[in-house]
N, C-alpha and C positions, 0 to 999 in steps of 0.2 A: 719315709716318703717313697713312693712306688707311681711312674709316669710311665702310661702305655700308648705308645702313640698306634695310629689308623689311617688309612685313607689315602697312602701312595700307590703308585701305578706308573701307567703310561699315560703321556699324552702329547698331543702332535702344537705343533707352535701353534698359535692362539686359543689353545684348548684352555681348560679350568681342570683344579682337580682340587679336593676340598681333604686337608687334613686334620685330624680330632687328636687330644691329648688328653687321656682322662687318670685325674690325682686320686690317691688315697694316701691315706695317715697323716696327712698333715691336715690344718684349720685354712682353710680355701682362700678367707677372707687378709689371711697373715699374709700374704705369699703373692709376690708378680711368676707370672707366666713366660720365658720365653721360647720363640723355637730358633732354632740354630740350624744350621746345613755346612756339609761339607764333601770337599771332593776329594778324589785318591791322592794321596802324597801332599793334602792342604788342610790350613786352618781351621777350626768350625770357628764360624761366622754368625755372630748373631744378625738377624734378619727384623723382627719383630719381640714388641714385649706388651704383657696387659698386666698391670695391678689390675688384681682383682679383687679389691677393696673399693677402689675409686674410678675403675674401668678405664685410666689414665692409657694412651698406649703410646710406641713410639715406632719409627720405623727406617731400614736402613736404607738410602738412596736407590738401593740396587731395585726395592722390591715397591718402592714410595709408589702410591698412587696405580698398583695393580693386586697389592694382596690384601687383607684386609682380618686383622686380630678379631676375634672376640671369643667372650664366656658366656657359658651359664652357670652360674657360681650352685643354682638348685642341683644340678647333676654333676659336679664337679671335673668341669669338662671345658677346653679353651680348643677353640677350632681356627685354624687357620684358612680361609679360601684365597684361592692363589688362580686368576683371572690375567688372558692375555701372555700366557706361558710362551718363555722362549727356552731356548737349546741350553743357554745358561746356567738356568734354574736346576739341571737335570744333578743334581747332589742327592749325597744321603740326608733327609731331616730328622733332627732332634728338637723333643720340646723337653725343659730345662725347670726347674720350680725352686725359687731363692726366696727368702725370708724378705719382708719390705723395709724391716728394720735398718735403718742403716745404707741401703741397697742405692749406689752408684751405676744409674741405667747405663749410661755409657761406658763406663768403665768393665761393666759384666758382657756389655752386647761385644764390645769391640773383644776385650782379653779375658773369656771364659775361663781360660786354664789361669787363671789369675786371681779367680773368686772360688770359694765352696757352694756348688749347689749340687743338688739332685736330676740325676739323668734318664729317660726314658730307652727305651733300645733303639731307635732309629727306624723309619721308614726309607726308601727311597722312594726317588721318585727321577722319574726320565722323560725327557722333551725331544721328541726327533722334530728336525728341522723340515 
């Protein structure tokens, strides 16, 4: 399994900035999507997830009702847009790729280092105030 994430930057509080995770070696349709962030000296945090079998998604309070999951399972690629950015948001992101099998959303979002999945290298991304 091999996840290259895209698409961090800068951006100024209410700005957008649109990040891309694209899979190979696995079967797309097996497999939920998430991406995670984290800051210096803290937890990664899951934020968002997409089955990408049933495009199910689910979302963490922090990010509810301003970022916004989706795939295109044809290019094997789950984008995150992330809309209405505050100072917050400004972590490293990771998107994450777990088997559906089995797969405790909550349980993987909340305590990653608690499940086996497959990890991307990390974009950042920063929100000046």
């Amino acid at each position: 399994v091999q996840l290259v994430e895209s698409g961090g930057g800068f951006a100024q509080t209410g700005g957008s900035l649109r990040l891309s995770c694209v899979g190979s070696g696995f079967d797309f349709d097996d497999y939920a999507i998430g991406w995670f962030r984290q800051v210096p000296g803290g937890d990664r945090v899951g934020i968002a997830m997409i089955g990408l079998y049933d495009h199910s998604t689910w979302y963490g309070d922090s990010v509810k009702g301003r970022f916004t999951i989706s795939s295109d399972n044809a290019k094997n690629t789950v984008s995150l847009q992330m809309d209405n950015l505050k100072p917050e948001d400004t972590a490293v992101y990771f998107c994450s790729a777990k088997s559906l099998s089995g797969l405790s959303v909550k349980g993987w979002m909340f305590r990653p280092d608690l499940h086996s999945s497959s990890w991307g290298q990390g974009t950042q991304v920063i929100v000046s105030s």
